[in-house]
OpenMM code with the backbone's topology and positions (N, CA, C; nanometers):
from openmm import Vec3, app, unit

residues = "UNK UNK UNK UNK UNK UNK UNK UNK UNK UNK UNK UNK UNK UNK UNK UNK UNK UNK UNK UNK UNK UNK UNK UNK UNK UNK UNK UNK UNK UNK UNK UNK UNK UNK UNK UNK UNK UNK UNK UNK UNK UNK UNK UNK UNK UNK UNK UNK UNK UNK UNK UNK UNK UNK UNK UNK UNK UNK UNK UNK UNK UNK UNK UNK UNK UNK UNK UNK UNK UNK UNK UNK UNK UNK UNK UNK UNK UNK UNK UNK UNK UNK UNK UNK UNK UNK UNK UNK UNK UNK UNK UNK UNK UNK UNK UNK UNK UNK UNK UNK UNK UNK UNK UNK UNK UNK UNK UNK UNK UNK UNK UNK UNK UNK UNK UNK UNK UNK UNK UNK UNK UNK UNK UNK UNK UNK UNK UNK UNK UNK UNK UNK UNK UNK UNK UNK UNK UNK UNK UNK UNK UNK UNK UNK UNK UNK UNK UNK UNK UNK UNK UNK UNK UNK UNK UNK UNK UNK UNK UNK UNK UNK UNK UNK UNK UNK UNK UNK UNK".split()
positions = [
    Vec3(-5.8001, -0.6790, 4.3351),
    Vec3(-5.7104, -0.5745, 4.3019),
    Vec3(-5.5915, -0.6341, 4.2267),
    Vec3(-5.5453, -0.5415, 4.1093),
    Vec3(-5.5049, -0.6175, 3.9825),
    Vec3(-5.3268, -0.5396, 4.0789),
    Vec3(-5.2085, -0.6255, 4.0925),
    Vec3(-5.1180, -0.5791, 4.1217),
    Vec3(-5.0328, -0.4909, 4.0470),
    Vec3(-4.9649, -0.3637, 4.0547),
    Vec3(-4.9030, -0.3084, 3.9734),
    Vec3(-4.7723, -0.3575, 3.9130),
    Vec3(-4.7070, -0.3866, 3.7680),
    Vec3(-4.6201, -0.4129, 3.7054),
    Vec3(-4.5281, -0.2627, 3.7328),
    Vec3(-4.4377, -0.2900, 3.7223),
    Vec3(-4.3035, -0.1985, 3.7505),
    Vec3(-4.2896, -0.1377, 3.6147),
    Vec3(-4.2540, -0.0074, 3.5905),
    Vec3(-4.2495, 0.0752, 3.4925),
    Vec3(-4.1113, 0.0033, 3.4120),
    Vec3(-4.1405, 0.0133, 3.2584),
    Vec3(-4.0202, -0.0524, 3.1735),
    Vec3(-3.9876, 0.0888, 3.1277),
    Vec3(-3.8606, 0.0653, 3.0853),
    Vec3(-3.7967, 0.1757, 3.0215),
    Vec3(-3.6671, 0.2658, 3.1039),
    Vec3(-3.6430, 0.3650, 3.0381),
    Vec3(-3.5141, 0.4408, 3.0746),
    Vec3(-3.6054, 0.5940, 3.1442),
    Vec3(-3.5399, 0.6264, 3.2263),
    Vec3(-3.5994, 0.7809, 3.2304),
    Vec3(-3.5027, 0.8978, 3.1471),
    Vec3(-3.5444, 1.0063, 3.1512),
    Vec3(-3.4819, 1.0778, 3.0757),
    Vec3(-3.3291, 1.0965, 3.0881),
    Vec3(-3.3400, 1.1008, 3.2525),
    Vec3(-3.1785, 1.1874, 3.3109),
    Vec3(-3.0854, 1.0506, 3.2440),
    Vec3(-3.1627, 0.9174, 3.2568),
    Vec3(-3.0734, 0.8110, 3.2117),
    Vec3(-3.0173, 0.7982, 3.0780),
    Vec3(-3.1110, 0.8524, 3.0270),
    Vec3(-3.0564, 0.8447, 2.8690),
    Vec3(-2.9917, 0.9377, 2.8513),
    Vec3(-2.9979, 1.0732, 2.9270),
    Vec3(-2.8944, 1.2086, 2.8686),
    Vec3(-2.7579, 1.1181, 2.9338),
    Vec3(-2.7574, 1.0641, 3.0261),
    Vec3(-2.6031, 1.0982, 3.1194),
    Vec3(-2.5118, 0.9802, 2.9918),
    Vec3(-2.5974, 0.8587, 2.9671),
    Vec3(-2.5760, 0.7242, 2.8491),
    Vec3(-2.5043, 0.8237, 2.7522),
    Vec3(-2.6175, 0.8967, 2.6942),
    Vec3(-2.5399, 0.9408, 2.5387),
    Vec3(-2.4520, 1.0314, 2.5956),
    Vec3(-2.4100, 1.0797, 2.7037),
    Vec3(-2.3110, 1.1982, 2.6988),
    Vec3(-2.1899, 1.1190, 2.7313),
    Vec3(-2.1757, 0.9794, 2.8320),
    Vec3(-2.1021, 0.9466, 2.8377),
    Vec3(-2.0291, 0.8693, 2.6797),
    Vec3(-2.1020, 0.8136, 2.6071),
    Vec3(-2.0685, 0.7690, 2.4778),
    Vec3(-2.0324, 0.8680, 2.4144),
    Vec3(-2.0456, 1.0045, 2.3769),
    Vec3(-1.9967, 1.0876, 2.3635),
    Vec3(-1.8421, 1.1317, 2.3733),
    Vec3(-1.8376, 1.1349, 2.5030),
    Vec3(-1.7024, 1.1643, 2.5599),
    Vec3(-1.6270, 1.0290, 2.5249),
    Vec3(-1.6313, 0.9226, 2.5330),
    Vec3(-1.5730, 0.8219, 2.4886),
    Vec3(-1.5297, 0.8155, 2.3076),
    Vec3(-1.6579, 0.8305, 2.2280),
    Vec3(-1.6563, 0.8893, 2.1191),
    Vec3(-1.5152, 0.9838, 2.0404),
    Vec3(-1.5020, 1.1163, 2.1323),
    Vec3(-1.4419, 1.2157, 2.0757),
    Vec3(-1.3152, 1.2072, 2.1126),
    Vec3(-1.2914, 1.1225, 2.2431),
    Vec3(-1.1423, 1.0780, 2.3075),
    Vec3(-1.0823, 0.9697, 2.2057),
    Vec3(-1.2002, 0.8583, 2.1695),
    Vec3(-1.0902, 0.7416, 2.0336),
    Vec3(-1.1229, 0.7401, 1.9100),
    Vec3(-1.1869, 0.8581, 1.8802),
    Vec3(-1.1948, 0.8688, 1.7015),
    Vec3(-1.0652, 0.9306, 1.6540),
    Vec3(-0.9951, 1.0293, 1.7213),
    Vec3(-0.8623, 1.0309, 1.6288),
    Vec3(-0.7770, 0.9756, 1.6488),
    Vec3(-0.8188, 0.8781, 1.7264),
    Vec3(-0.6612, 0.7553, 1.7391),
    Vec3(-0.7187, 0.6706, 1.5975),
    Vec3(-0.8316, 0.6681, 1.5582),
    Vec3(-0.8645, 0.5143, 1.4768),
    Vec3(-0.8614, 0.5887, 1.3066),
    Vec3(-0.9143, 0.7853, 1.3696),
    Vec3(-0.8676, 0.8215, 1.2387),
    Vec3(-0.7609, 0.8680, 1.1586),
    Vec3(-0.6721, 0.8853, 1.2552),
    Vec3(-0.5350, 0.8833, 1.2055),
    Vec3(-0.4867, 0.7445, 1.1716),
    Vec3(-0.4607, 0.6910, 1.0523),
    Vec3(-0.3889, 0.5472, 1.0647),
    Vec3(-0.2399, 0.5887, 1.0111),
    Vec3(-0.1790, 0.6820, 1.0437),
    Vec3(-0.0281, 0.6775, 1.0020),
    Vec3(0.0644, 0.5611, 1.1343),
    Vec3(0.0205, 0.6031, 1.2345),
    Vec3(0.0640, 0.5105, 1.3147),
    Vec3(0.0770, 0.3790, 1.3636),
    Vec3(-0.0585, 0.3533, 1.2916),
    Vec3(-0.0766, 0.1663, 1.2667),
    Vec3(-0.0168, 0.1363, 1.1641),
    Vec3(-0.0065, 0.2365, 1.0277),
    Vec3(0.1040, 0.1936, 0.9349),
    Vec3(0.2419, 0.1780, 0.9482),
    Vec3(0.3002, 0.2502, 1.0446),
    Vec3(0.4312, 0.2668, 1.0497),
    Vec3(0.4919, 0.1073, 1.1730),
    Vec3(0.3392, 0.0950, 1.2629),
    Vec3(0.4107, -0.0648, 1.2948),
    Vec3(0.3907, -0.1485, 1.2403),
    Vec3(0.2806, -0.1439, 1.1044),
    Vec3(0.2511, -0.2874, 1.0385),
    Vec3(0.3834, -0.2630, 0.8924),
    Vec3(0.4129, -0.1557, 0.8949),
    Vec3(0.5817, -0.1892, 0.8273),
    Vec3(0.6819, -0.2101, 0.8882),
    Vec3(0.6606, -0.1421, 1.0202),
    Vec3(0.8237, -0.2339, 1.0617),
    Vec3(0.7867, -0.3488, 1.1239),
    Vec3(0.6938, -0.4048, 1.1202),
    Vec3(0.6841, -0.5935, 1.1483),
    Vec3(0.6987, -0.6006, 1.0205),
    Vec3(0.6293, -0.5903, 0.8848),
    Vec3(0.6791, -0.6072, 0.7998),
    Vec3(0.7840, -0.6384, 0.7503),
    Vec3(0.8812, -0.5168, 0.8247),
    Vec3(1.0500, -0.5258, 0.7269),
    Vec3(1.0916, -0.6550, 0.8351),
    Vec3(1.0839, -0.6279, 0.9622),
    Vec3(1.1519, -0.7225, 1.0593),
    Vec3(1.1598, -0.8641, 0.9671),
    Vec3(0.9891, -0.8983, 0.9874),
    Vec3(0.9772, -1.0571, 0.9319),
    Vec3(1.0107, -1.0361, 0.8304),
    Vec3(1.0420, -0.9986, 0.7231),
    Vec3(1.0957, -0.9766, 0.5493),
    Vec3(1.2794, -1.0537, 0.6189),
    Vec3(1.3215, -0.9856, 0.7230),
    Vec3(1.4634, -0.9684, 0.7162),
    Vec3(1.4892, -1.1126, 0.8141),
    Vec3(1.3732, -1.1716, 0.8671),
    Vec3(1.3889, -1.3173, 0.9428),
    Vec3(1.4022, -1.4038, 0.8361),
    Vec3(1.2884, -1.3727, 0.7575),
    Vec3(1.2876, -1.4808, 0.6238),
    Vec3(1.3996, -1.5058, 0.5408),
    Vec3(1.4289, -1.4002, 0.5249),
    Vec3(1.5685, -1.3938, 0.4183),
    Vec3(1.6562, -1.5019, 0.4831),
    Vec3(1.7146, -1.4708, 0.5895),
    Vec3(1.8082, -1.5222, 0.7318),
    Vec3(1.7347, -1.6959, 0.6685),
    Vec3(1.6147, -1.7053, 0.7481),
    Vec3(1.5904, -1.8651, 0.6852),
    Vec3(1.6068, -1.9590, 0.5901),
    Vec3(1.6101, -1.8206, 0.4472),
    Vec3(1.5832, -1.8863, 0.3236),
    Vec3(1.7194, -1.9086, 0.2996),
    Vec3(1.8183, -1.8673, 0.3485),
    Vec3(1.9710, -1.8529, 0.3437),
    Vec3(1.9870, -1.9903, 0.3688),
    Vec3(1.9622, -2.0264, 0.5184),
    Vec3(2.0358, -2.1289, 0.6337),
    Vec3(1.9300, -2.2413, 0.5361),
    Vec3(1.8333, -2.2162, 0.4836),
    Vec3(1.7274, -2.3428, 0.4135),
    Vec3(1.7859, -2.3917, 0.2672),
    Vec3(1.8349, -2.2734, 0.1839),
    Vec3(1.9231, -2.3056, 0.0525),
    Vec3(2.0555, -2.3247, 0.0802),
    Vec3(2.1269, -2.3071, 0.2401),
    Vec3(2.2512, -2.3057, 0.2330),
    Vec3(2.3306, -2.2446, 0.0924),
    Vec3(2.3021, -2.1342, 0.0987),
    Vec3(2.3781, -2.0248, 0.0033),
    Vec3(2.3287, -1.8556, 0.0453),
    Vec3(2.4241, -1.7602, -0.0083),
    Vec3(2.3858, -1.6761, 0.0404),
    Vec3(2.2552, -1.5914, -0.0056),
    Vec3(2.1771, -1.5062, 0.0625),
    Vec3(2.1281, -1.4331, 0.0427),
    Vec3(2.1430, -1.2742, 0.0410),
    Vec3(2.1010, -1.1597, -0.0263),
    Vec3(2.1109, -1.0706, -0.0174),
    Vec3(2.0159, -0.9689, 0.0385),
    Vec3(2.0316, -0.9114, 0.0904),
    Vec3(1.8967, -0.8147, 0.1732),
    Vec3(1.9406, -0.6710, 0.1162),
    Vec3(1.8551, -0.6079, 0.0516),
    Vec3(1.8445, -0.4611, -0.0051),
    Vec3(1.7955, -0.3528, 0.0467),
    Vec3(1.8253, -0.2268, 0.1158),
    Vec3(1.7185, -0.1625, 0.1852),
    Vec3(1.6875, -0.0324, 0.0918),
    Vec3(1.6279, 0.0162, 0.1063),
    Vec3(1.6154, 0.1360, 0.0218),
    Vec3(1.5542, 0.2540, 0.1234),
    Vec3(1.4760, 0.3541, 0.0966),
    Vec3(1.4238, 0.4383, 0.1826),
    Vec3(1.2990, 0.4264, 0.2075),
    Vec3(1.2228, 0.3606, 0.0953),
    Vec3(1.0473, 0.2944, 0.1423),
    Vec3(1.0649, 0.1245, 0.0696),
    Vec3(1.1758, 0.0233, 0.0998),
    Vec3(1.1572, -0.1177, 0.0376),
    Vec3(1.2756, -0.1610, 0.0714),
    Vec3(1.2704, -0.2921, 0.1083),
    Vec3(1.3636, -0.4112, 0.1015),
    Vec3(1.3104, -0.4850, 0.0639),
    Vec3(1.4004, -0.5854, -0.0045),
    Vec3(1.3990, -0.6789, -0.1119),
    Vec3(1.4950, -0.7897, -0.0789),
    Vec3(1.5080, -0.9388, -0.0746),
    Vec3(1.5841, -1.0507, -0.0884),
    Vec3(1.5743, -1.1309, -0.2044),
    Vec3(1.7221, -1.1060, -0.2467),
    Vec3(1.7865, -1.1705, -0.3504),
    Vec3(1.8692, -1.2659, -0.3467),
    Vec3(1.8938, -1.3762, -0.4425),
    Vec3(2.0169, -1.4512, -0.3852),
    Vec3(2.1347, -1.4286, -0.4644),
    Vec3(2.1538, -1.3070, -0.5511),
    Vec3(2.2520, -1.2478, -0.6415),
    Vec3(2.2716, -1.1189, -0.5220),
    Vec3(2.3765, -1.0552, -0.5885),
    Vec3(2.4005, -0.9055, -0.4950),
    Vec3(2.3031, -0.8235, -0.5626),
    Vec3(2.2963, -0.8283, -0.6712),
    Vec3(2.1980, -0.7299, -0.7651),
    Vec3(2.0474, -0.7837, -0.7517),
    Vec3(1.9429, -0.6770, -0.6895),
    Vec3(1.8326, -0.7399, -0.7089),
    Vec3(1.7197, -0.7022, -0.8231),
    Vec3(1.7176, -0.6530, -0.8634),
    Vec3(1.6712, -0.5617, -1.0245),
    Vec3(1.6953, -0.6157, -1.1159),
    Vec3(1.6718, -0.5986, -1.2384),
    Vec3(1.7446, -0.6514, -1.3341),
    Vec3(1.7863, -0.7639, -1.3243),
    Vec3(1.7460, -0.8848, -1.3642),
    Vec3(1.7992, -0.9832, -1.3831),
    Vec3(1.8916, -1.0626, -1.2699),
    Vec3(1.8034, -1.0533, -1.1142),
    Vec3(1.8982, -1.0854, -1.0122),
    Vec3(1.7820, -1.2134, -0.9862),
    Vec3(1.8420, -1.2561, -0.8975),
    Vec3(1.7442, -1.3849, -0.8577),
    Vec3(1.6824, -1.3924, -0.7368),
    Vec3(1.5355, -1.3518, -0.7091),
    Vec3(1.4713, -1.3289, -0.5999),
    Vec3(1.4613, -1.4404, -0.5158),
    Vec3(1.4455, -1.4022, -0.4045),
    Vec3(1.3760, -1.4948, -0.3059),
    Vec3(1.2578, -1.4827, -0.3354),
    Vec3(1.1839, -1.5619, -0.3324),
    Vec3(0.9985, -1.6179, -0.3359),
    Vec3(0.9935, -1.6092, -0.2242),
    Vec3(0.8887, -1.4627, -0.2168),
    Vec3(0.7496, -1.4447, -0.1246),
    Vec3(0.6929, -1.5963, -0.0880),
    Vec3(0.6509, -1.6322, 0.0234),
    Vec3(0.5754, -1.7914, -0.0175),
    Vec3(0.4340, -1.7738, -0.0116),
    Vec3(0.3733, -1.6289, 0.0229),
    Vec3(0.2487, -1.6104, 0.0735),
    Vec3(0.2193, -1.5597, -0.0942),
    Vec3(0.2652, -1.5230, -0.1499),
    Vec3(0.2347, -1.4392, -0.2878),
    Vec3(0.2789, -1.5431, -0.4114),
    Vec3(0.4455, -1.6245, -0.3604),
    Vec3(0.4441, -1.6681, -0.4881),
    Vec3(0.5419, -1.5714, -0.5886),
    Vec3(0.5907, -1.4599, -0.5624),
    Vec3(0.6020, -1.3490, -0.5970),
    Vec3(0.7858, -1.3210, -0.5523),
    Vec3(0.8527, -1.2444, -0.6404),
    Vec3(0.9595, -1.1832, -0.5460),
    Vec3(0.9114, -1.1194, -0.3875),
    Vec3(1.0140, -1.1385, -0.3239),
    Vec3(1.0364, -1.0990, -0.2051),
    Vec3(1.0959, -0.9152, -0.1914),
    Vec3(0.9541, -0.8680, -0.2141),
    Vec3(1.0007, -0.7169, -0.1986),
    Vec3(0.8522, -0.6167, -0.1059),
    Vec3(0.9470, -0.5744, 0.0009),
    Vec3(0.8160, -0.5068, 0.0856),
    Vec3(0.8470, -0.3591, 0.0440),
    Vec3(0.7211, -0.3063, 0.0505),
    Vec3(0.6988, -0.1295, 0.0433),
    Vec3(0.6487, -0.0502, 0.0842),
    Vec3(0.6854, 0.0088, 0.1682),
    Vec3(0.6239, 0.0852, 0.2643),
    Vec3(0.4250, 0.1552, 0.1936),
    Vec3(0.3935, 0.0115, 0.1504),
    Vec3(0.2435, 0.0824, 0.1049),
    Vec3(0.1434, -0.0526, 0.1176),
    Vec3(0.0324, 0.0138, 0.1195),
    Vec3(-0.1202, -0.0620, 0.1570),
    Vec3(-0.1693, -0.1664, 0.0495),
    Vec3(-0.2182, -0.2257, 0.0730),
    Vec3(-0.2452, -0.3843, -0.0498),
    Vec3(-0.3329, -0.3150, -0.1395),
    Vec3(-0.3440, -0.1444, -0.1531),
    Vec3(-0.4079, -0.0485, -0.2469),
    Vec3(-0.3045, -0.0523, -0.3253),
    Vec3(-0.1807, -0.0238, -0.2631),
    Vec3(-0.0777, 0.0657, -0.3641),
    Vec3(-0.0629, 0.1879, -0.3169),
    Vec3(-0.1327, 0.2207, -0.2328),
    Vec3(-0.1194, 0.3510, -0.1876),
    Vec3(-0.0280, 0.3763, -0.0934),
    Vec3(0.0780, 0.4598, -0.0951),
    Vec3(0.2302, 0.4733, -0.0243),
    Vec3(0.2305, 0.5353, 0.1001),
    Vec3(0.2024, 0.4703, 0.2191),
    Vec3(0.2252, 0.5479, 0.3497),
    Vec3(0.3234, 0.6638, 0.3566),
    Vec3(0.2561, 0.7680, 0.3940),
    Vec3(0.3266, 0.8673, 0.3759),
    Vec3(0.4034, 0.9266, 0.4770),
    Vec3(0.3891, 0.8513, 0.6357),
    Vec3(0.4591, 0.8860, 0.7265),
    Vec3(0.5545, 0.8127, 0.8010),
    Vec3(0.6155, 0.6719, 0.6952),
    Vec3(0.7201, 0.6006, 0.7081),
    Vec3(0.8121, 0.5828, 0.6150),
    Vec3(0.9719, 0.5449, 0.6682),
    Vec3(1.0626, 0.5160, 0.5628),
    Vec3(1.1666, 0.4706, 0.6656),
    Vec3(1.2125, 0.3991, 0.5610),
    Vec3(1.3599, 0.3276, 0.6282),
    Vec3(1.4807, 0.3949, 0.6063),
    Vec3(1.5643, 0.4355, 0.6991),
    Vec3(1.6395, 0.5321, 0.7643),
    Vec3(1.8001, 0.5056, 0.7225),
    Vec3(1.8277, 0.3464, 0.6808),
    Vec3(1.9290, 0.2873, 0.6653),
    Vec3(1.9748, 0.2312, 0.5293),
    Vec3(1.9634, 0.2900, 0.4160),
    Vec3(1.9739, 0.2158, 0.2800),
    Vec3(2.1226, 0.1944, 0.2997),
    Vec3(2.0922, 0.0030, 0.2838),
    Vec3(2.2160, -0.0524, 0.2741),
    Vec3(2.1950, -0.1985, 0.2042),
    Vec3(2.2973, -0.2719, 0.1946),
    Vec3(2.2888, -0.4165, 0.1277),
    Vec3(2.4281, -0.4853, 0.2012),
    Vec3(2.3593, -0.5725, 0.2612),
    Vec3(2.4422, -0.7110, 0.3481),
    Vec3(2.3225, -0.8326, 0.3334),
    Vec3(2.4388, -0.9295, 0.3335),
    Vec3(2.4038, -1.0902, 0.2779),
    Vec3(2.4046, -1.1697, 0.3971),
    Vec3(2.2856, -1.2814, 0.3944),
    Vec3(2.3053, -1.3575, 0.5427),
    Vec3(2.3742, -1.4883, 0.4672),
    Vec3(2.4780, -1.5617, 0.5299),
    Vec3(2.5230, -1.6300, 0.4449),
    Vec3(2.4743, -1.7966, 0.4970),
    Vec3(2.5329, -1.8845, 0.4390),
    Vec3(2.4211, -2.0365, 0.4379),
    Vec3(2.4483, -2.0924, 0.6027),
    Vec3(2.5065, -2.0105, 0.6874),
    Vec3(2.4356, -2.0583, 0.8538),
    Vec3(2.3932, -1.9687, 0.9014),
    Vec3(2.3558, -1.8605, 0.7956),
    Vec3(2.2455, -1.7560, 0.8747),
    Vec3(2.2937, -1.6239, 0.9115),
    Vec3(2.4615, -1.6394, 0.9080),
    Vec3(2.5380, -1.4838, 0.9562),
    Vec3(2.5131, -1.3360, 0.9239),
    Vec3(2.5402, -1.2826, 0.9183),
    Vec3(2.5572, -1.1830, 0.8447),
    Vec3(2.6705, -1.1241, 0.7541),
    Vec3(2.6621, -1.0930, 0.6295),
    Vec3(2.8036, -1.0418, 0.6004),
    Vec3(2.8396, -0.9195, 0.5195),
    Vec3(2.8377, -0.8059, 0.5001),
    Vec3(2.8580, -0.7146, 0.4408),
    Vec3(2.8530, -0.7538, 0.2767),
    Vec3(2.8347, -0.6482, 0.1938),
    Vec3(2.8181, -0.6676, 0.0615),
    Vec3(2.9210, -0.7705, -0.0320),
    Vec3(3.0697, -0.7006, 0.0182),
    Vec3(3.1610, -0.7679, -0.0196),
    Vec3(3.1834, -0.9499, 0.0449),
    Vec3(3.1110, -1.0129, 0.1628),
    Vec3(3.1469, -1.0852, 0.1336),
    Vec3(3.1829, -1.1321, 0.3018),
    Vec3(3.2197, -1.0212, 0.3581),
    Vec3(3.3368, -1.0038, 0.5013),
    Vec3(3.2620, -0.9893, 0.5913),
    Vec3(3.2700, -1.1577, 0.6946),
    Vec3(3.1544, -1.1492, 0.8332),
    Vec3(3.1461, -1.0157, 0.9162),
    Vec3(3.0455, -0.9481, 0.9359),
    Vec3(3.0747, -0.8639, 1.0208),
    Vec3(3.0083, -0.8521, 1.1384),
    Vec3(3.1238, -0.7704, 1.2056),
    Vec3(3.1675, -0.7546, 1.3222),
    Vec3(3.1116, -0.6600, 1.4248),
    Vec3(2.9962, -0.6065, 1.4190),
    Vec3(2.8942, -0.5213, 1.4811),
    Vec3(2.7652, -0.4952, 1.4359),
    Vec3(2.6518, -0.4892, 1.5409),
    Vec3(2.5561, -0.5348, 1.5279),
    Vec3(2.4698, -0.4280, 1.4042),
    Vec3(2.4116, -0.4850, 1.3442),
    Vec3(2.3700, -0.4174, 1.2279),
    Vec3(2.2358, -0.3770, 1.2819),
    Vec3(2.1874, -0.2416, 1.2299),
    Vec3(2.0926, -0.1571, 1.3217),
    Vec3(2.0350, -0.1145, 1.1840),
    Vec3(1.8681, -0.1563, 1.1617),
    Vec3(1.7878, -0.1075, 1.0684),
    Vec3(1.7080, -0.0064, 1.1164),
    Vec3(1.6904, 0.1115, 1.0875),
    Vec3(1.6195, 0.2155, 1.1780),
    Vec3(1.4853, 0.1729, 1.0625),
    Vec3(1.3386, 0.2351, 1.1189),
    Vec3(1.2071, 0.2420, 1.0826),
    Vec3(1.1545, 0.4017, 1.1212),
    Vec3(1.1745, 0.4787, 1.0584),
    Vec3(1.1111, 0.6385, 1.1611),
    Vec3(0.9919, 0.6434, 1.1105),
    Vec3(0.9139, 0.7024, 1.1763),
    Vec3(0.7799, 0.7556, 1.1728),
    Vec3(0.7605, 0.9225, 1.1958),
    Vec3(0.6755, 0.9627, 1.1288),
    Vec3(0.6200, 1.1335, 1.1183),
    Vec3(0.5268, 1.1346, 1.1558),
    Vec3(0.4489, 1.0188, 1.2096),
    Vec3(0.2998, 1.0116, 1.2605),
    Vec3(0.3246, 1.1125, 1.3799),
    Vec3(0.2323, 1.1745, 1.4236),
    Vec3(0.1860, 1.2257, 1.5504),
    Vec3(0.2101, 1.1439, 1.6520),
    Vec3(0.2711, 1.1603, 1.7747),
    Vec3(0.2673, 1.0679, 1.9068),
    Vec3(0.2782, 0.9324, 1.8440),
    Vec3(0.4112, 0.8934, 1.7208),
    Vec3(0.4158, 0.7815, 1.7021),
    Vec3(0.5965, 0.8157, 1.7001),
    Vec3(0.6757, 0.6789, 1.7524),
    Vec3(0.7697, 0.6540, 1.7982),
    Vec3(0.8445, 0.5942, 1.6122),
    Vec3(1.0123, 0.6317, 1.6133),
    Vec3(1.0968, 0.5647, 1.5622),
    Vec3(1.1273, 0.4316, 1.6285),
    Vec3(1.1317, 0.3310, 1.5141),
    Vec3(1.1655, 0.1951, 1.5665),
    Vec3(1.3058, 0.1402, 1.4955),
    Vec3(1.3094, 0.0408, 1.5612),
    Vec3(1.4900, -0.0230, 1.4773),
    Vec3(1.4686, -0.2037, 1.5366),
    Vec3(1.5304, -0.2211, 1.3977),
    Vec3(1.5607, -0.3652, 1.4164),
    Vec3(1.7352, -0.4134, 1.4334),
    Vec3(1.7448, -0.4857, 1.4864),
    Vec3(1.9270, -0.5390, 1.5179),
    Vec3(1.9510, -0.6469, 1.4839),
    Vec3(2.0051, -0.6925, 1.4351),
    Vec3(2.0841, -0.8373, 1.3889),
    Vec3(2.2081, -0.8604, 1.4170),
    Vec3(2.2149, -0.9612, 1.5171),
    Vec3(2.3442, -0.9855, 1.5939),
    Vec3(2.4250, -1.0187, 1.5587),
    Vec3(2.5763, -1.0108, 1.5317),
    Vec3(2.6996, -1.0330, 1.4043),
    Vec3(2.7476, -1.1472, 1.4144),
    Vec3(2.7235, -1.2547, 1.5346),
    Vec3(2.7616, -1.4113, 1.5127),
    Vec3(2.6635, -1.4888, 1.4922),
    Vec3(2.5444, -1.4332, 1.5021),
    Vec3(2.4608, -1.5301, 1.5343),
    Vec3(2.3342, -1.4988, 1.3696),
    Vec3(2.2875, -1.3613, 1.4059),
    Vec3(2.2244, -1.3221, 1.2956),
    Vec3(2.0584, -1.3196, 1.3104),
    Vec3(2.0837, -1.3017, 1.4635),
    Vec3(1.9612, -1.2946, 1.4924),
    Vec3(1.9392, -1.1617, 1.4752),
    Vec3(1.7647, -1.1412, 1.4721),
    Vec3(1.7173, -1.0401, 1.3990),
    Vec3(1.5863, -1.0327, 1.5281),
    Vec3(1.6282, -0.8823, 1.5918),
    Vec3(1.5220, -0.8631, 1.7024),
    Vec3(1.5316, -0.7216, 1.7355),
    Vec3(1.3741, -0.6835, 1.7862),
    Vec3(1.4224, -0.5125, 1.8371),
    Vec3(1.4626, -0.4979, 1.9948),
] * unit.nanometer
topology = app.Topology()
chain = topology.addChain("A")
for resn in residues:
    res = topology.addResidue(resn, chain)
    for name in ("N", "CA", "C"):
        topology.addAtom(name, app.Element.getBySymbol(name[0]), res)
């Protein structure tokens, strides 16, 4: 007498309860992965953050000042006050390139549910400080807002401390 081998395979109820549970898993994280306004809005404000560490470095590294530009979708580091026209950029070191971020995708295509909240221009000067346009250390902590329009996505802000020039949220 030939012994019986054990049945291979799934039974039915097993495979309905499988795909229903993948299912429900399915329909709960597809609009987190298909919405990407919200992964855009933190991969720009790490963006601006580290843009605004670098500057701070490239300052305390050239010992001279730098300029930081904000606009409503871009900041930019210069080592003139003027960064346009004929100002003198900081070099990107990953690009090679001026030092200018934009609230958009390595398409070109412009996130449409971020912008920077704070258009202003202050200089970190050659130990790293901070100093207002004109020149004059200042004296309270400088607050870069980041907002977001994403759905269930949060406004962020960066701070830079007025003796020191540290740059943290």
């Amino acid at each position: 007498m030939t012994p019986q081998l054990p049945a291979r395979g799934f039974t039915l109820v097993e495979l309905v309860v499988t795909l229903t549970i993948v299912g429900i898993v399915a329909a709960t994280a597809y609009p987190r992965f298909a919405n990407q306004q919200g992964f855009q809005s933190r991969a720009f404000f790490e963006q601006v953050q580290e843009g605004i560490k670098f500057a701070q470095k490239a300052a305390i590294a050239q010992r001279k000042r730098v300029f930081v530009t904000i606009s409503a979708t871009s900041i930019q580091a210069c080592y003139t006050a003027v960064c346009g026209g004929g100002g003198v950029p900081v070099t990107d070191p990953t690009t090679g390139l001026a030092l200018v971020l934009t609230a958009q995708d390595a398409r070109g295509v412009a996130f449409s549910a971020v912008a920077l909240a704070t258009a202003t221009t202050f200089a970190f000067d050659g130990l790293g400080r901070p100093r207002n346009a004109a020149g004059v250390l200042l004296t309270l902590v400088t607050t870069i807002n980041v907002n977001s329009t994403a759905g269930g996505d949060i406004n962020r802000a960066i701070y830079i401390e007025p003796q020191t020039g540290y740059v943290h949220t």
